[in-house]
C-alpha positions as CSV (number, residue, x, y, z in Angstrom):
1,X,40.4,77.1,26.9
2,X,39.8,73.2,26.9
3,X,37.3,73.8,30.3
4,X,35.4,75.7,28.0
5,X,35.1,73.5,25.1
6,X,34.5,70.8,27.4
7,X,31.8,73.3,28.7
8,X,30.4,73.7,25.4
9,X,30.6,69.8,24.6
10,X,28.9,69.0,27.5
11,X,26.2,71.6,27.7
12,X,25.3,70.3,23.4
13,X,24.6,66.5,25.1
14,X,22.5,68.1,27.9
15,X,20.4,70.5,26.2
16,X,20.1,67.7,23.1
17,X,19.2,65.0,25.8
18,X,16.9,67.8,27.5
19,X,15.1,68.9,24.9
20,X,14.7,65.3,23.2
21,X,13.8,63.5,26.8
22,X,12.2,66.2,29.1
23,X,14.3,65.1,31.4
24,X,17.9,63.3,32.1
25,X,19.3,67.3,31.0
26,X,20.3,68.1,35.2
27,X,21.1,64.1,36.0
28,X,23.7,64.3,33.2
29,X,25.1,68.2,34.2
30,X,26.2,67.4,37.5
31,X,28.3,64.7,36.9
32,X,30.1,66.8,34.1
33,X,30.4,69.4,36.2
34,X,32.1,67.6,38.9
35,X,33.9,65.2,36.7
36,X,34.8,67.3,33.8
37,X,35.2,70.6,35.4
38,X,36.2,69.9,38.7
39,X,33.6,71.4,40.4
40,X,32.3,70.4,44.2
41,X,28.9,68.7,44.5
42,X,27.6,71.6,46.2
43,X,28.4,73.4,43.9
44,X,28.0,71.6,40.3
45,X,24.4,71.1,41.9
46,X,23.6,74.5,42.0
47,X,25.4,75.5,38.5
48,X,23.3,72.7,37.5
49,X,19.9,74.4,38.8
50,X,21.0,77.2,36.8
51,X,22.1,75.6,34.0
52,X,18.8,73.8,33.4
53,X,16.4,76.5,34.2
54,X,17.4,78.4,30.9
55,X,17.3,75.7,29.3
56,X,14.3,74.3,30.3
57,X,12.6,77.3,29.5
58,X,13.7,77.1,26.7
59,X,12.5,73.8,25.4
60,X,9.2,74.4,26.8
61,X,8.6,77.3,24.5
62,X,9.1,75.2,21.8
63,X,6.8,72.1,23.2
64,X,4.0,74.9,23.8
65,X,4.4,75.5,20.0
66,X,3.5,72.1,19.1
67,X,0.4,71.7,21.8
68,X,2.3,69.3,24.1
69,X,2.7,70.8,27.1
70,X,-0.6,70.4,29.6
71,X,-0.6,73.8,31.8
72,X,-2.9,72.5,34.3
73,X,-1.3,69.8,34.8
74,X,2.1,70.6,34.8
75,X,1.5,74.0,37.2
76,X,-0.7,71.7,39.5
77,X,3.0,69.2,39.9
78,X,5.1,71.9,40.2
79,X,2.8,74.5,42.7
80,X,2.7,71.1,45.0
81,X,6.5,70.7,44.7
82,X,7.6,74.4,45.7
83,X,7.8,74.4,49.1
84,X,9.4,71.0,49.4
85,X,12.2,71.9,46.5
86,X,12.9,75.1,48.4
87,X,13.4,72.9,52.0
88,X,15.0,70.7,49.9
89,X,17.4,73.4,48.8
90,X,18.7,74.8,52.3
91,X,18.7,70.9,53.2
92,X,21.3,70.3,50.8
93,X,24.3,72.2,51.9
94,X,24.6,70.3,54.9
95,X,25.1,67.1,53.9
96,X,28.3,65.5,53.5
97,X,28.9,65.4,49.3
98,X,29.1,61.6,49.3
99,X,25.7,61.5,50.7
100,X,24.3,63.4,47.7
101,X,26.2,61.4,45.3
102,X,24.7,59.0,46.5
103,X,21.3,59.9,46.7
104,X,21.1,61.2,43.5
105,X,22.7,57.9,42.1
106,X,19.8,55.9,43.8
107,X,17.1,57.8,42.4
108,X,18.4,58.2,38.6
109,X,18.7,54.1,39.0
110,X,15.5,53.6,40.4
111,X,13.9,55.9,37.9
112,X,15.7,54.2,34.9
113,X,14.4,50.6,36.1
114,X,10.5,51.9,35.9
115,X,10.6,52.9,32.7
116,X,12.3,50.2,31.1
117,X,9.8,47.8,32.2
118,X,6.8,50.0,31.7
119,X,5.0,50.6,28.4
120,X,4.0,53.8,27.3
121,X,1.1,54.4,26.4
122,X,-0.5,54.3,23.4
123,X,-2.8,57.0,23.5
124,X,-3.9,60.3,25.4
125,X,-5.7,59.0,28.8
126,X,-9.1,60.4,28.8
127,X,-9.8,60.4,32.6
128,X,-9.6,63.7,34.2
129,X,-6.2,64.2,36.0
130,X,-6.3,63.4,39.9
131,X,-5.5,66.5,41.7
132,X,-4.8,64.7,45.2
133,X,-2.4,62.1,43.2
134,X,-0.7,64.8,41.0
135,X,-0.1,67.6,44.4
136,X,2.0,63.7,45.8
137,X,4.0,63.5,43.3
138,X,4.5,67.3,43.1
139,X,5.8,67.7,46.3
140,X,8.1,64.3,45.8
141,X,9.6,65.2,42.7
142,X,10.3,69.4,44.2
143,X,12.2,67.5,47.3
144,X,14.3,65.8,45.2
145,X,15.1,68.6,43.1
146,X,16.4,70.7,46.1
147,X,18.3,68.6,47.8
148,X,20.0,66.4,44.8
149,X,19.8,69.8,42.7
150,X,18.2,67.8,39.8
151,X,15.0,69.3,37.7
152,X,12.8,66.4,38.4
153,X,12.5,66.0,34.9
154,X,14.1,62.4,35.0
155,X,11.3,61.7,37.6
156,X,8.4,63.9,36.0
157,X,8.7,62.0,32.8
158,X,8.1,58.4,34.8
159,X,5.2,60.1,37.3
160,X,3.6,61.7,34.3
161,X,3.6,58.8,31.7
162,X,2.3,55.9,34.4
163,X,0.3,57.6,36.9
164,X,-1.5,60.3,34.9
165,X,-1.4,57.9,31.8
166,X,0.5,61.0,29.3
167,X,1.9,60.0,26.1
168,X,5.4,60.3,26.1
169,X,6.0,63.5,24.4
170,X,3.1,65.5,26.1
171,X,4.7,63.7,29.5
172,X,8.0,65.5,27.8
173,X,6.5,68.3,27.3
174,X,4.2,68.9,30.0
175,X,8.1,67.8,32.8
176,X,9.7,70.5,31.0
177,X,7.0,73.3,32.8
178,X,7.5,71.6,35.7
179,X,11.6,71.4,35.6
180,X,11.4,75.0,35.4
181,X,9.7,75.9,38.0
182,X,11.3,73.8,40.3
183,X,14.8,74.6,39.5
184,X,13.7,78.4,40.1
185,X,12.0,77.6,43.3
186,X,15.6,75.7,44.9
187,X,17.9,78.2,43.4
188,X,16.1,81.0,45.8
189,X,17.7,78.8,48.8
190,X,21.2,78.3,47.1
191,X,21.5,82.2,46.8
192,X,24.5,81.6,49.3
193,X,26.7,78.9,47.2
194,X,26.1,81.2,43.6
195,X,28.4,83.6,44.7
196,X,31.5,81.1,44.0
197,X,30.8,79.5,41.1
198,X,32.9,79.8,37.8
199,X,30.4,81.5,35.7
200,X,33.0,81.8,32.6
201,X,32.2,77.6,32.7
202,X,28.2,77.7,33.5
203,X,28.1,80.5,30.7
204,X,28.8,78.8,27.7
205,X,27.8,75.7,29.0
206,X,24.2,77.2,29.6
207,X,24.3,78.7,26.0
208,X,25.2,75.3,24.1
209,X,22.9,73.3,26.3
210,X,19.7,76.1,24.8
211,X,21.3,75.5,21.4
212,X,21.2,71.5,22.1
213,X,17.6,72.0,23.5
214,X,16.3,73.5,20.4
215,X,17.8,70.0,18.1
216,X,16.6,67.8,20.6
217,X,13.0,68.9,20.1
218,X,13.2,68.4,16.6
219,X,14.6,64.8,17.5
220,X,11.5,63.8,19.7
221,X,9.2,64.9,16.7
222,X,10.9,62.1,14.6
223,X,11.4,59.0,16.8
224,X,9.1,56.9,18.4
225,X,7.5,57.1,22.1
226,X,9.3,53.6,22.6
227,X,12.5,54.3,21.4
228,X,12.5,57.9,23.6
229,X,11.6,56.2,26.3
230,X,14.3,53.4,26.7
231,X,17.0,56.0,25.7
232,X,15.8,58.1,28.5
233,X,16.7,54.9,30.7
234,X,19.4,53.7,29.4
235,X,20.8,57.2,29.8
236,X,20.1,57.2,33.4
237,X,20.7,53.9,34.7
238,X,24.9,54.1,32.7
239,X,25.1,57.8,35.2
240,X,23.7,55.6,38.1
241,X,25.6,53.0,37.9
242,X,28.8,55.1,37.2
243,X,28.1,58.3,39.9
244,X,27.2,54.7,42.7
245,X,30.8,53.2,42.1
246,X,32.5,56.4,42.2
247,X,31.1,57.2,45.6
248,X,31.2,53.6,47.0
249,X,34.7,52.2,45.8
């Protein structure tokens, strides 16, 4: 019984942080998982995937509804990021889980640094988006999201807000397409590591994070750009800096 109220507790944060951020909702399950639950990297990363596609989903519905998700955008990221998330994927289950806690420490860090010093912007860019630009970062963010077993939201939300020049909350909701499909597109390769996971934990975990998603939406509607944007760091770089010292000391 206390697993599952931890599950429930933990999946409200993600799906609040999700649905707020666009991103930070996967970067914040795994550690839970493995910390809180006892899972094995291997496997919180793939309960994560799960985990975060419903959710995901979710959130983007409600984004659609308030015209700030870009479709042609956000398809053209994730279509480039497919075949790297599912290499990605099948990459992942060989390497040694220190490795990936690692990795995935690295990243969140490096992510968090960018956008604390970068600005966001203050209105919609009106240049056309790049397609060869946005198909680079595609592919990047769908390798990291199989083999660390991350969305990519944590890294869409950076790509789309200083590279394509998004507002924060269309970068929000345009990362939450994107999270989606790349989550769906590693969990094809991670078909082998589903079959032992504790789905009485991912269950309501999964159903509180949707619940979270849903009040984090509403959240993003009411605070500024600047203030979701240094949250979303400051979020990341505390599970960096704590995920890097468990794995190195």
């Amino acid at each position: 019984m206390n697993a599952v109220l931890l599950a429930l507790a933990a999946g409200a944060v993600i799906g609040l942080t999700l649905g707020a951020l666009g991103g930070g909702g996967s970067v914040l399950a795994v550690p839970a998982l493995i910390y809180l639950l006892g899972f094995t990297p291997v496997a919180a990363t793939t309960a994560a995937l799960v985990i975060v596609s419903v959710t995901s989903a979710t959130a983007l519905s409600a984004h659609a509804r308030d015209g700030h998700v870009r479709w042609r955008t956000g398809l053209l990221f994730a279509a480039a990021g497919i075949g790297p998330a599912m290499l990605g994927g099948a990459l992942a289950s060989r390497l040694p889980a220190t490795v990936l806690t690692v990795g995935f420490a690295v990243v969140a860090g490096v992510a968090a640094l960018r956008m604390m010093r970068r600005r966001a912007p203050a209105e919609e860019a009106a240049a056309p988006v790049r397609p060869g630009r946005a198909a680079v970062a595609g592919a990047g963010l769908g390798a990291v999201t199989g083999v660390l077993g991350v969305g990519g939201g944590f890294l869409a939300v950076p790509a789309l807000v200083s590279v394509l020049g998004m507002r924060m909350r269309t970068a929000v909701g345009t990362s939450l397409l994107v999270i989606t499909i790349n989550s769906l597109a590693a969990l094809v390769t991670r078909t082998g590591t589903a079959s032992g996971l504790d789905w009485g934990l991912i269950g309501p975990f999964a159903g509180a994070a949707v619940l979270g998603a849903w009040d984090g939406r509403r959240l993003s509607a009411r605070l500024p750009a600047r203030t979701l944007q240094r949250a979303f760091a400051v979020v990341l770089l505390a599970v960096a800096g704590f995920m890097l010292a468990d794995a190195v000391l």
